[in-house]
N, C-alpha and C positions, 0 to 999 in steps of 0.2 A: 463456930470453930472449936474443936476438942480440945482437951487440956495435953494431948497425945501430939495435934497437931501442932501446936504452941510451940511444946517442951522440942519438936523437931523443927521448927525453923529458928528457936531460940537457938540449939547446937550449931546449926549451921551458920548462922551470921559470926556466932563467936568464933568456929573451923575459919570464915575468910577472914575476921580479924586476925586473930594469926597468925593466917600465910602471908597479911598484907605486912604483919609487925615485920616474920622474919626476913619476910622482900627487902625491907626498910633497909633492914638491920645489916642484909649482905650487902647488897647497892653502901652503904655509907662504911661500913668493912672495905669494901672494894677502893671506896676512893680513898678512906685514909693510908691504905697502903698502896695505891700509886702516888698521893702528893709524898707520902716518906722515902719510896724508890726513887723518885723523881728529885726529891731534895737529894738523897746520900749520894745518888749519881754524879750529880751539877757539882756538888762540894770535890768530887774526885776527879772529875776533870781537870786537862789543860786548861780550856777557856769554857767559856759561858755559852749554855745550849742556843741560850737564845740572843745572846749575842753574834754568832755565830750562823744564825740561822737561816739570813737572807743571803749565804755562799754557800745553799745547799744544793744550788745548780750548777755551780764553777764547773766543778770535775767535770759530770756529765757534759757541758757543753765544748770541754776542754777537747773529752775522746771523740766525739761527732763531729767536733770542726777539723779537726785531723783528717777522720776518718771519707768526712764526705769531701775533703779537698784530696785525696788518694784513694778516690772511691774504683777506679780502673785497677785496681790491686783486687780487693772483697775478692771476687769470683774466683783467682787463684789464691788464697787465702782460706776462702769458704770449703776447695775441694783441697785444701792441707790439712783443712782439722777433719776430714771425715774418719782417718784413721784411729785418732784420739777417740772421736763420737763413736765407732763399734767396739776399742777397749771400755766405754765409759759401760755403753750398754750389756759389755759381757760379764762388767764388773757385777752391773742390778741384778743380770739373767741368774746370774751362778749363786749369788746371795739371797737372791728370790727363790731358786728351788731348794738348796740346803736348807735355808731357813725356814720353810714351806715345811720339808719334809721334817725337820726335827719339831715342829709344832704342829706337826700331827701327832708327834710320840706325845708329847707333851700334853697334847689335849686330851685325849685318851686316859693319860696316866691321871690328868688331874680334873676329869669330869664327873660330879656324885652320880651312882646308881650305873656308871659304867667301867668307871677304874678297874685295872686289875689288880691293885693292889690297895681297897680302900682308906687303911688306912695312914696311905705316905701320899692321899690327896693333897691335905695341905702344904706337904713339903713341898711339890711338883709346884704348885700354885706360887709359894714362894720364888722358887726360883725361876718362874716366868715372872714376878713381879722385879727381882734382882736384875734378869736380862733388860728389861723395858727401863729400868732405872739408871743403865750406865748409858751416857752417849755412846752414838758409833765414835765419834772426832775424839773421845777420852782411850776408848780400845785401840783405835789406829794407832794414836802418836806412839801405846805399847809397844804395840807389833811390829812397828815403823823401827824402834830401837834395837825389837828383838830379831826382827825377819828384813830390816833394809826398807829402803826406798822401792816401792812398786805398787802392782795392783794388788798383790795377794794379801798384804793386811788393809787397804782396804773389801775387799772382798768377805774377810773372814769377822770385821769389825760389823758390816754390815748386815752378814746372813746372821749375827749373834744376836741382833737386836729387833731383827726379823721373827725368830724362833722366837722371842719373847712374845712380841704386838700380836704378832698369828694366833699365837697357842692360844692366848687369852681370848681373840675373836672364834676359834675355830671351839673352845671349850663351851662357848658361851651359847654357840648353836648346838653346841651337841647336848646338852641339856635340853633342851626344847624338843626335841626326837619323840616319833612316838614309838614307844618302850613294847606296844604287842609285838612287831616282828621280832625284835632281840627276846623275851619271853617265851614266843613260838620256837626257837631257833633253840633256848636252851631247854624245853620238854623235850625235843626228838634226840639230844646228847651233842648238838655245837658246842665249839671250847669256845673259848674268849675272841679265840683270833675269829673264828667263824662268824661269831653273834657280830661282832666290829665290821668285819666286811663283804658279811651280806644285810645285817639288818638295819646297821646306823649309815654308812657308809654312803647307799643310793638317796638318803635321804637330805646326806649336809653335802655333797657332794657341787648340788649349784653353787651353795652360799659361801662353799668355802673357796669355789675356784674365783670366785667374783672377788673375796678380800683378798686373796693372791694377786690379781691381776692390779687392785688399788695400790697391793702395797708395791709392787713391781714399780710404776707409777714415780712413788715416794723415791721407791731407792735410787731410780735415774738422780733425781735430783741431789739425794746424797753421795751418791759416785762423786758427781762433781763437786761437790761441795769439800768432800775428805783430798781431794785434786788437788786441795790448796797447801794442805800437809805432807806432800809429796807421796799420795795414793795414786797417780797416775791419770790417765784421762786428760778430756777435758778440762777441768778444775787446774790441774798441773799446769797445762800448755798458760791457759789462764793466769795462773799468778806469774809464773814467769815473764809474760808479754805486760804483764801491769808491772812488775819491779823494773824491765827498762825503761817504762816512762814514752817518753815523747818518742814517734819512730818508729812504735810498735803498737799506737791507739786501732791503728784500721784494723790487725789483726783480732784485737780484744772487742772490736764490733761483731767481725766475722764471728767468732768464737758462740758471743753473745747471741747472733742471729742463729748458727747452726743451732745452739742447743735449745734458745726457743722452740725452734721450730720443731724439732724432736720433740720435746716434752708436749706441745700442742696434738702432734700426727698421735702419738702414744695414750695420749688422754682421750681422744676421739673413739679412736680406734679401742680401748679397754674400757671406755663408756658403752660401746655399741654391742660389742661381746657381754657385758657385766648384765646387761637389758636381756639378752636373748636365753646367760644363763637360768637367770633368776624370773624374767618376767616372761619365758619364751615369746621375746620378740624381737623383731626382724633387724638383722647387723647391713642394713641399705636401709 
């Protein structure tokens, strides 16, 4: 054995000692700040997590026994909230394509070797990270004071934080690109808008419809979710049938079962499409 080959499997044992230290070091990072979250939590509570812990079925069993002793309701209950369930989904549809479209500008603006403006890259980057950093449920309760109770600041909280998550997935493909078509495009005199949507365009074009379609996904679940702060939907019908209480558990099954089921058909269905974008393969 050389002294060449020595000196190289000496490097590398020391390389895995290292990733095993810092392994160590994150894992034992990691727990001591869950047992501290864990401790300041318990101290701020009512009562004791874990005293508390074997009535973490109560409730649930409370709306099912309800629910299933008035289970001849459901079926008219299930076709009441269908109304809310096309508000919820025109809430995601509308905040999925605003949001979609403004992180395409975004992505453009802040991806190296194709910006148009290279150097307000970082800025652009910035404020996709600003966007991704406020909750949607922090913009709503804004807008909720500025614009009322409805779907529109839902809507508008959602597509904000949409244009952030995108831009940053859609910037991060468009990097990846291969740069001869845009290069071709500007020897024969294409401007910028040319080189972007004939030569980068056909290229990220699967990748981006596929994180569209995920995030589309995402925001069903936040429509209803923001529902509860009086953005409308689902979520809305929802808090309201849990603040009555007893009398109104079957309807909060319904609720429950309807948007299950949505969110299952929509995840199927934008799995099947995301395969056919990206892997052309078959949506059956």
């Amino acid at each position: 054995m050389t002294a060449h080959t020595v000196s190289g499997t000496a490097e590398y044992l020391a390389l895995v000692r290292r990733r095993r230290l810092y392994g160590a070091i994150l894992v034992a990072l990691f727990f001591v700040l869950f047992a501290s979250g864990f401790t300041v939590a318990e101290d701020r509570n009512a009562g004791g997590f874990l005293d508390g812990l074997h009535r973490i079925f109560d409730f649930p069993k409370e709306i099912f026994a309800e629910a299933f002793t008035n289970w001849q309701n459901l079926p008219r209950l299930f076709v009441a909230a269908i109304p809310s369930l096309i508000e919820t989904l025109n809430i995601a549809a509308i905040a999925t394509l605003f949001g979609g479209l403004l992180g395409m500008a975004l992505a453009f603006l802040s991806t190296r070797g194709l910006a148009l403006w290279p150097r307000l890259t970082p800025v652009f980057r910035r404020i996709m990270d600003t966007m991704r950093a406020v909750p949607e449920i922090v913009i709503a309760l804004v807008l909720i004071f500025l614009l009322g109770v409805g779907p529109v600041p839902a809507m508008i909280a959602i597509a904000f934080h949409t244009a952030g998550a995108l831009g940053k997935l859609f910037s991060e493909a468009a990097e990846n690109v291969d740069l001869k078509p845009v290069e071709g495009l500007a020897s024969v005199g294409g401007n910028w808008f040319q080189r972007i949507w004939f030569g980068v365009m056909p290229q990220v074009a699967p990748n981006w419809s596929s994180y569209a379609l995920l995030r589309f996904e995402i925001n069903i679940r936040a429509s209803a979710i923001l529902g509860f702060v009086g953005a409308g939907g689902l979520g809305y019908d929802l808090k309201t049938a849990l603040q009555w209480g007893q009398g109104k558990y079957d309807q909060v099954v319904a609720i429950f079962a309807i948007l299950f089921l949505t969110i299952m058909i929509v995840d199927h269905l934008s799995d099947r499409a995301r395969q056919r974008l990206v892997k052309g393969g078959a949506l059956v």
